[in-house]
N, C-alpha and C positions, 0 to 999 in steps of 0.2 A: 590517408594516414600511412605513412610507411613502418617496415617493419618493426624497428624500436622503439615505434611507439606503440605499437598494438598490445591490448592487452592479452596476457598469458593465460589458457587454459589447459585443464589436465584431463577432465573429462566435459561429460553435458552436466553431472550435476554440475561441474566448478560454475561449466556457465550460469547454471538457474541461479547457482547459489550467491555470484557473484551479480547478478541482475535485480533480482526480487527478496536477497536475503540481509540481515542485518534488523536492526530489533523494532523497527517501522514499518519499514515495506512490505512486511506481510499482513501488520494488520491494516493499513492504508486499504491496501489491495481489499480486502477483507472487507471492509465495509463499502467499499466503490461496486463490490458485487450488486450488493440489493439496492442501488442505482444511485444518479447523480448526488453532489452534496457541494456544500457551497463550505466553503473555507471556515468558516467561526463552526459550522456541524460538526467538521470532522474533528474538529480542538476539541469538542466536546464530547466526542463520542472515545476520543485518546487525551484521557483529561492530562496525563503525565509526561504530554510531547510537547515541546517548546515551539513557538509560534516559526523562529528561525527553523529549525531542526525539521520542524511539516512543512516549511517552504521550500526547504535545500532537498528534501526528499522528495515532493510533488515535483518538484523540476527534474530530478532523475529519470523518475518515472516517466516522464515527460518525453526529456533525451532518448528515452529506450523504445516510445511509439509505444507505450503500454496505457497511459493517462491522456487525454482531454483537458485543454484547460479552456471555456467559453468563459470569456468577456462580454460582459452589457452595458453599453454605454449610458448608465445610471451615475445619480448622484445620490446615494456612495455609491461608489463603482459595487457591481454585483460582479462576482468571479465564481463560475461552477466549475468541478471537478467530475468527471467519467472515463469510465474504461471505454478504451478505443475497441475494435473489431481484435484486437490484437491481442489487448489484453485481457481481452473474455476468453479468450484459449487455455486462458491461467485459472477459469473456472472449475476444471475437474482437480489439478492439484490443490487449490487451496481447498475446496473442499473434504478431499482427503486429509490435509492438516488437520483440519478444522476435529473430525470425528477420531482423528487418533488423536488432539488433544482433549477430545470428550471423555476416552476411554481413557487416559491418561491419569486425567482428573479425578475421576470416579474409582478409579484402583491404586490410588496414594491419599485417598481422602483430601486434594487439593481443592479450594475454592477460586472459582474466578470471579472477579470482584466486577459488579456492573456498575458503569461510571452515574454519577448523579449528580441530578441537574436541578443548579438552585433558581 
């Protein structure tokens, strides 16, 4: 990649922020924690993400060496998603999100809504 095309950062947050930020990719990441999940899981566990919108984003994650994608040569195709060795490194920050969106929560009186499965 040469110079003009490289992307531009300002500090290490811009990079995190520019890697793992934006209004999916942390809860993707989020749930790939407590381990593998196959594609219709994760739909389900982010009932308000578009089936496009979790595939352009799994593939990110993908491009960045953070996500797994295992294929099984099934009829229907089975496709699991997991965090690489790489992107378990991202386990102590999301973490931290996670408990200052706890505290968050609990000191604005906000509810977080658990997705439900018919």
């Amino acid at each position: 990649m040469n110079k003009e095309n490289q992307k531009k950062y300002y500090c290490p947050i811009d990079v995190t922020i520019k890697t793992i930020g934006g209004k999916w990719k942390p809860i993707i990441l989020h749930h790939l924690l407590s381990g593998t999940k196959r594609f219709g899981e994760l739909r389900k566990l982010i009932p308000d993400i578009t089936q496009k919108m979790l595939t352009q984003q799994l593939r990110e994650l993908e491009q960045d060496a953070l996500v797994a994608r295992k294929i099984y040569p099934e009829v229907p195709p089975k496709v699991e998603y997991s965090l690489t060795d790489y992107g378990t490194t991202l386990k102590q920050v999301l973490t931290e999100l996670s408990k200052w969106g706890v505290m968050h929560t609990a000191n604005n009186n906000l509810v977080i809504e658990k997705p439900t499965h018919n």
